[in-house]
C-alpha positions, 0 to 999 in steps of 0.5 A: 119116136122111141120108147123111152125105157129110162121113163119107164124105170123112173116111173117103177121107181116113184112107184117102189117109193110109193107102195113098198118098204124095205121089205118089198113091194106091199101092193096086196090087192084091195089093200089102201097101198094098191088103191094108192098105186091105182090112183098113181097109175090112173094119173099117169093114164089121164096124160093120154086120149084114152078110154079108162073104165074098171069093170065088175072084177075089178080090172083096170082097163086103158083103150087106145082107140084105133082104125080098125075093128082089130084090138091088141090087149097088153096086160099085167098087174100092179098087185103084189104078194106081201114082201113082194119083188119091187117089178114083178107084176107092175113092170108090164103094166109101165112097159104097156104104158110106155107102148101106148104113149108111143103109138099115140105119138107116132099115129097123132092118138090112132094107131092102125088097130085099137089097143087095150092095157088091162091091169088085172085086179088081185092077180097074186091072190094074196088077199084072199087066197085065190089068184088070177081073180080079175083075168078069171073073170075075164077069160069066163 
């Protein structure tokens, strides 16, 4: 049971084509293009038995539940700056993705400890001149 890396650059790809343009990545949080790459990624977490939830700032959390107390947290963000690099950012998020479908695979829906991907919200802080929002708001 593999990773399948080719799915991940397929699915970077369909985003590209989705949220950019010649220019770049055009994914600035809040923006109508990032909430279409939020509602495309979501749909790629619907595949999964998993815990979706957005908490107060805005970050998109996948939970993989596991068997034991113990949790992993994998994050990134699907966010870019205007003109943005078409993987940063959201080359975690699909790697993250990708690790959950295989530990789904391999552990039959519960891994030996429960894994959590976060998308933090507005990490470039190119809407509003402040980055690191959503994983601020985490970390306190």
């Amino acid at each position: 049971m593999p990773l399948n890396p080719k799915r991940t650059l397929n699915e970077l790809e369909e985003l590209r084509a989705l949220t950019g343009d010649e220019n770049g990545a055009q994914r600035v949080a809040w923006t109508d293009t990032w909430l279409a790459a939020r509602a495309w990624y979501k749909s790629k977490l619907e595949e999964l038995p998993l815990e979706v939830h957005q908490d107060g700032a805005g970050n998109l959390w996948a939970t993989l539940e596991g068997g034991s107390q113990r949790k992993l947290i994998i994050g990134s963000h699907l966010d870019s700056v205007p003109n943005g690099g078409w993987l940063d950012g959201c080359l975690g998020v699909l790697a993250g993705l990708e690790v959950l479908r295989r530990l789904n695979e391999q552990y039959g829906g519960k891994p030996p400890v429960t894994v959590r991907l976060v998308d933090w919200a507005d990490e470039e802080g190119a809407r509003f001149g402040r980055s690191l929002l959503g994983s601020s708001a985490c970390a306190g």
